[in-house]
C-alpha positions in Angstrom: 6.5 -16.9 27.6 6.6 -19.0 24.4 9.1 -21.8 24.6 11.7 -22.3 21.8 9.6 -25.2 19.8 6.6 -23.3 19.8 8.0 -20.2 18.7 9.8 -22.3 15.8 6.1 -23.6 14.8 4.7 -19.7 14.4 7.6 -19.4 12.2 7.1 -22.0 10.0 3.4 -20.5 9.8 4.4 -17.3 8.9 6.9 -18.5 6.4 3.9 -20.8 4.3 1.6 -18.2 4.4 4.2 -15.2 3.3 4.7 -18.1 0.3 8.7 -17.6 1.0 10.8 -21.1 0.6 14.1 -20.2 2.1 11.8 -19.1 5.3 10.4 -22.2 5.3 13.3 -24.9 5.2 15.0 -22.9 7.6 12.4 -22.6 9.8 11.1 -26.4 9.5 15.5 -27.5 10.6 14.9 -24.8 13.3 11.5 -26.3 14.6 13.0 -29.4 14.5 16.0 -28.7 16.7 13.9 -27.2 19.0 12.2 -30.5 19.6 9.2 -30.4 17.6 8.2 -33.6 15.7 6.4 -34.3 12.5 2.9 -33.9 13.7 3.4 -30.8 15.2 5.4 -29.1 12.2 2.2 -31.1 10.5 -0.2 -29.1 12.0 1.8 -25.6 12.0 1.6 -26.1 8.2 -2.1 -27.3 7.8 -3.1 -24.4 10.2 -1.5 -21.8 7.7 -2.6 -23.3 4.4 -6.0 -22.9 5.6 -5.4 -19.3 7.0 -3.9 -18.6 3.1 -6.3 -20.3 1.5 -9.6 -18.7 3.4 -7.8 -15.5 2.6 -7.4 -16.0 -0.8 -11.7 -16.9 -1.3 -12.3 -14.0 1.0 -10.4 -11.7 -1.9 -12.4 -14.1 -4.6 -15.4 -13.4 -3.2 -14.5 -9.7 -3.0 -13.9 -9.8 -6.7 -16.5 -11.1 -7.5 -18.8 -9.0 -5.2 -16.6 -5.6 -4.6 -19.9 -3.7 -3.2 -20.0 -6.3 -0.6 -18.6 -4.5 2.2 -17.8 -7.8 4.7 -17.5 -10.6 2.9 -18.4 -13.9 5.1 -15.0 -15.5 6.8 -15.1 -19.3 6.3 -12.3 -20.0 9.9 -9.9 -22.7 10.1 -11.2 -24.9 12.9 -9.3 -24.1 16.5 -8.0 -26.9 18.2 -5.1 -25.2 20.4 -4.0 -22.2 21.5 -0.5 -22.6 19.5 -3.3 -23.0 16.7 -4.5 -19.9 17.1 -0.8 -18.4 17.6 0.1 -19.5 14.4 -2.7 -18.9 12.5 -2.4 -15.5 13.8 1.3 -15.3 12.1 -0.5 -17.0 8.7 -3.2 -14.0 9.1 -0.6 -11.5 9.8 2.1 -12.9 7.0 -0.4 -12.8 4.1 -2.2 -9.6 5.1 -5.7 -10.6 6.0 -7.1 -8.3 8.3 -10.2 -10.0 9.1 -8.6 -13.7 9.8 -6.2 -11.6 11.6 -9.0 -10.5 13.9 -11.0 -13.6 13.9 -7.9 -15.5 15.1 -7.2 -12.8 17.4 -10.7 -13.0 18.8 -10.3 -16.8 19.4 -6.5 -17.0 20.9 -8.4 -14.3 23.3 -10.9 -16.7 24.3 -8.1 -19.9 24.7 -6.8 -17.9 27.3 -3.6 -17.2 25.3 -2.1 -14.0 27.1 -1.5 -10.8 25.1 2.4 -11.1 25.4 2.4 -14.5 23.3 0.2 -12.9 21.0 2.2 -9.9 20.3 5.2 -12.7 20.3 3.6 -14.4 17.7 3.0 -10.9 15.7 6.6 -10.1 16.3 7.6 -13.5 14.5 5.2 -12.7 11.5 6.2 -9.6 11.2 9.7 -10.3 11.0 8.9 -13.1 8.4 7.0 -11.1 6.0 10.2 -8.8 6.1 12.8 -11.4 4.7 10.1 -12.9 2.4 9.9 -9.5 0.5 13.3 -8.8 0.3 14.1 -12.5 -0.8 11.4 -11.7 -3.4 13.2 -8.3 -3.9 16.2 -9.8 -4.6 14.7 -12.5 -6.7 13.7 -9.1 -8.9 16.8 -7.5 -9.1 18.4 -10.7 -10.0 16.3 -11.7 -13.0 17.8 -7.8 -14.5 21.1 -8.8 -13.5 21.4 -6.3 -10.7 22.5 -6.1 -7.2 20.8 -3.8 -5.2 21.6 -3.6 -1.3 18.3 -4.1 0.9 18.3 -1.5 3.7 18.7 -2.9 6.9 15.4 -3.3 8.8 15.3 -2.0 12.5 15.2 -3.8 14.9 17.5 -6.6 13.8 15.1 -8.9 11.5 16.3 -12.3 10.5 19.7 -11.8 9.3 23.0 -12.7 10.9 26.1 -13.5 9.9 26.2 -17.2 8.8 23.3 -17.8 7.3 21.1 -14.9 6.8 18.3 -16.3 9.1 17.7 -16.1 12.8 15.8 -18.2 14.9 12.0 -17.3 15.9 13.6 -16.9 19.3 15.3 -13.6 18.6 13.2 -12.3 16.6 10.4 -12.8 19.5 13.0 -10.7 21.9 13.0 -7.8 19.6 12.4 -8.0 15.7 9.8 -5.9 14.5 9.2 -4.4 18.2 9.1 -0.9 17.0 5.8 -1.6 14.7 3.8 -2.5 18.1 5.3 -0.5 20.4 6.4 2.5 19.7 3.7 3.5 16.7 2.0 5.5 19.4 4.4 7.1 21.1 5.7 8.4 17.1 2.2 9.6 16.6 2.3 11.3 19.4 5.6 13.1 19.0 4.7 13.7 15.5 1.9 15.8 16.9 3.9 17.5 19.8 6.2 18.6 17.1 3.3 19.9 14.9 2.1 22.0 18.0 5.0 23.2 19.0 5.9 24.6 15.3 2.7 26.1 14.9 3.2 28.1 18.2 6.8 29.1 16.9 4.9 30.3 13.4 2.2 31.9 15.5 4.8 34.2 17.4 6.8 35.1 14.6 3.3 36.4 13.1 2.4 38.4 16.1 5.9 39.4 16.7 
């Protein structure tokens, strides 16, 4: 179980790497009230500017080179296992696939358990979602238009007050049905499939 601070640090990960500002001030007053100082917030941030910043030479490199079919992964020195959980988010939030799996690789070997690692993804993934539609809105604004952002499911950072809510709640369930139940909609999908096919299949021989 990932304690309030710690899940407040992953956010503030998330929120540098996805590049979104209102993420990021709210999330550096929420890691603050959760009791984490300056060094730690310090080293949540330096942890994923150099998950972004890898990420963006790994594209370079693949731009330069686009037959190159793995380009080499220059990884952000691991000093922690919340390290590792945030750089996770920073992999996550900025959509590189192989930090994501390096840093996976590494929390892994830490001995970070998988429930604080799908935490951590949870957080990220909830992030990522209100960066975009901040940037969304940011769009429609510049074409003076106001178009209503469709709810995401489960509840991702929006409440009431302030249109943000803490890593903590969005831990317990934000972004839940992305990891868990991607499988289980696959799998009805194909259930479905069958089961129509056998309906088509008697109707033929009928």
């Amino acid at each position: 179980m990932l304690s309030d601070k710690e899940q407040e640090l992953i956010a503030v990960g998330a929120s540098i790497a996805s590049g979104c500002q209102p993420c990021t001030r709210y999330h550096f007053r929420a890691a603050r009230i959760a009791g984490a100082n300056d060094e730690e917030i310090r080293q949540a941030v330096s942890a994923a500017l150099c998950v972004r910043r890898n990420a963006t030479e790994v594209m370079a490199r693949l731009g330069n080179q686009p037959d190159e079919t793995k380009p080499e992964i220059v990884c952000c020195e691991s000093e922690s296992p919340i390290r590792e959980l945030v750089s996770i988010s920073a992999a996550y939030a900025v959509n590189c696939v192989s930090h994501l799996e390096t840093h996976l690789t590494a929390a892994r070997q830490h001995g970070v358990p998988d429930d604080q690692i799908l935490a951590a993804l949870k957080i990220a993934c909830a992030v990522k979602d209100m960066a975009g539609k901040k940037a969304q809105a940011a769009a429609y604004k510049a074409f003076g238009r106001s178009e209503p952002v469709a709810a995401s499911k489960p509840p991702c950072v929006f409440d009431r007050n302030n249109g943000m809510v803490s890593a903590q709640i969005i831990a317990q369930g934000a972004c839940a049905e992305t990891f868990h139940t991607r499988k289980e909609k696959s799998d009805n999908g194909k259930n479905h499939q069958r089961i129509q096919g056998e309906r088509n299949r008697r109707r033929v021989s009928g």
